[in-house]
C-alpha positions as CSV (number, residue, x, y, z in Angstrom):
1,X,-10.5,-28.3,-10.3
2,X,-12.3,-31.1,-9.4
3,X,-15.8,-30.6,-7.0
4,X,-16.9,-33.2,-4.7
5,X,-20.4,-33.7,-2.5
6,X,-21.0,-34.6,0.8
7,X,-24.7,-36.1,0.7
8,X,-26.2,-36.6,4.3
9,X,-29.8,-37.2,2.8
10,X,-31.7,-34.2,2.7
11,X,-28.8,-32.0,3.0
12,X,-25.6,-32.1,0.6
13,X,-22.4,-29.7,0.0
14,X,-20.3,-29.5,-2.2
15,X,-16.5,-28.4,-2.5
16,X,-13.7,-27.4,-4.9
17,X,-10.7,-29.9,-4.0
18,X,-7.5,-27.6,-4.0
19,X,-4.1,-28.6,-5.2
20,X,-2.6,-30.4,-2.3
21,X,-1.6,-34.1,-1.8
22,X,-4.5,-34.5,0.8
23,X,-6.7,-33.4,-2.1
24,X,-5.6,-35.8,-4.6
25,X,-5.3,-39.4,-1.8
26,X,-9.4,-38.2,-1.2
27,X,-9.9,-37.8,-4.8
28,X,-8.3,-41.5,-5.5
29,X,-10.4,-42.9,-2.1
30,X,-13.5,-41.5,-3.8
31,X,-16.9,-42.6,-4.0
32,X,-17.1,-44.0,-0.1
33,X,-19.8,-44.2,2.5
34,X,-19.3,-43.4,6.0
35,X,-21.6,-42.8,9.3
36,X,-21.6,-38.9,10.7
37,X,-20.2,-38.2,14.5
38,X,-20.4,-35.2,15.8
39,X,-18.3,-32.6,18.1
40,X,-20.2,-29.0,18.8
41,X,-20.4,-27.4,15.7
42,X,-18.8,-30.2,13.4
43,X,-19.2,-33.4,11.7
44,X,-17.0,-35.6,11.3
45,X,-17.0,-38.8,9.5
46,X,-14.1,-41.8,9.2
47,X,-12.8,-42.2,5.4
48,X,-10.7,-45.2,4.5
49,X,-7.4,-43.2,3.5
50,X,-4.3,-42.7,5.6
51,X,-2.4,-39.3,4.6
52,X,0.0,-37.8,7.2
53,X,-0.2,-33.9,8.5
54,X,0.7,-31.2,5.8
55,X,3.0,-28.6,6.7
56,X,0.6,-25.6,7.1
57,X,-1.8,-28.3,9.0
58,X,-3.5,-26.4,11.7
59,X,-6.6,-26.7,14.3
60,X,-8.4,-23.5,13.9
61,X,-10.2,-23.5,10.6
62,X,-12.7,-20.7,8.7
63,X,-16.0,-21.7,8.3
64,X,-16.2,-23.5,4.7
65,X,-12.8,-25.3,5.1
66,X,-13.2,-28.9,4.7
67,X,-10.3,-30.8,6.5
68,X,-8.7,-34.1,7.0
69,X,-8.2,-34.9,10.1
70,X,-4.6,-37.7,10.4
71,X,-5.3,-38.7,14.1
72,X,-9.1,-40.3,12.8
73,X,-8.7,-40.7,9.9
74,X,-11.7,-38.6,9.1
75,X,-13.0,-35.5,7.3
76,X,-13.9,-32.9,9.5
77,X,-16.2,-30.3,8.5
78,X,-16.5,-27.0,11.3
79,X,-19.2,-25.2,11.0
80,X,-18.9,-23.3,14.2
81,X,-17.9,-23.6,17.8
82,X,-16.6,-26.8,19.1
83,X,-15.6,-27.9,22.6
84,X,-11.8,-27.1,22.1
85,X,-13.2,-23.5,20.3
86,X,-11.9,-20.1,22.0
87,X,-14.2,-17.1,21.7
88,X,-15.6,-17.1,18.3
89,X,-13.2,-19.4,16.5
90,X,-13.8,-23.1,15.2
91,X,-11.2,-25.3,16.9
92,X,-10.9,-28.8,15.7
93,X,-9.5,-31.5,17.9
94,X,-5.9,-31.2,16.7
95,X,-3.7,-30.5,13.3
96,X,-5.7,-31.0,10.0
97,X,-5.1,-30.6,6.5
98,X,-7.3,-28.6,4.6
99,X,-8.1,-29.9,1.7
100,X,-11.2,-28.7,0.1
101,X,-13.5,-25.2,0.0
102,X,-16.9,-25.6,0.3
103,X,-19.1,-23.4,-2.3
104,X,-22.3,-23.0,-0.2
105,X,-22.2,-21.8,3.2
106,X,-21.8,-25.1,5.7
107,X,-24.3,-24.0,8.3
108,X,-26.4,-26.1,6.8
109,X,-24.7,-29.0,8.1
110,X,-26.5,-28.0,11.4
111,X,-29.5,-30.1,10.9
112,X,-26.9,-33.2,10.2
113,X,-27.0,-35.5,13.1
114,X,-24.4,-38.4,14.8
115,X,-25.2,-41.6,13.8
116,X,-26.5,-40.4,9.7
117,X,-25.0,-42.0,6.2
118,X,-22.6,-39.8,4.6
119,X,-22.0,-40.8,0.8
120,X,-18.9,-38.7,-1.0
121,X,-18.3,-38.5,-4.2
122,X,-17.5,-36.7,-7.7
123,X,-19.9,-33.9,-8.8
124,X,-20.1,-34.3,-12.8
C-alpha cells in the first residue's frame, strides 16, 4: 500500500492509497503542487490528471475519505459540513471517487485556508 501527504505548510496528512484505478492515475500524476479552494468544511485543490467516475462514485463521504472529484478535476478532502451537506453528513458537490484513507483524523485541515500551496507526494 502505497501512503501519500498532503503538505499545506504547517499542516500535512497523510493517506493509504487503496486499490482502485483512481488510486493508481494519482499515484502516476505524483509529486504536484496545487493552490487550496475551499467549500464549507472541505478543501479542495485542482490536480493535473483526468480519470472518469468509478462505479461506486458517490457525493456523501465519511470523514477521512480523500476523493477525486471528475467534474474539477480536483482532490477533495471533506472534513465536515458543506453547503450541499444535509443534517450531519459531508456532501461534496457531485459524484467522486474515493480513492485514498487518511490515517490522522482530517479536522486538522480546518486551519487550511483558500488561496494556500498544496504539495502531494510519496511518503517514504
Amino acid at each position: 500500500m502505497t501512503r501519500i501527504r498532503f503538505d499545506f505548510g504547517a499542516v500535512s496528512l497523510d493517506a493509504d492509497l487503496k486499490d482502485t484505478p483512481t488510486a493508481r492515475a494519482v499515484e502516476a500524476a505524483l509529486p504536484f503542487v496545487s493552490t487550496v479552494l475551499t467549500w464549507g468544511e472541505e478543501v479542495y485543490f485542482d490536480v493535473p490528471l483526468q480519470v472518469r467516475p468509478e462505479a461506486d462514485a458517490r457525493t456523501v463521504v465519511t470523514p477521512g475519505e480523500i476523493a477525486f472529484w471528475p467534474d474539477g478535476p480536483a482532490i477533495a478532502i471533506g472534513y465536515g459540513s458543506t453547503p450541499a451537506s444535509r443534517e450531519d453528513e459531508t456532501r461534496l458537490a457531485s459524484p467522486c471517487n474515493v480513492f485514498a484513507i487518511a490515517v490522522q483524523p482530517v479536522r486538522v485541515l480546518c486551519t487550511v485556508r483558500a488561496g494556500m500551496r498544496v504539495s502531494v507526494h510519496k511518503v517514504g
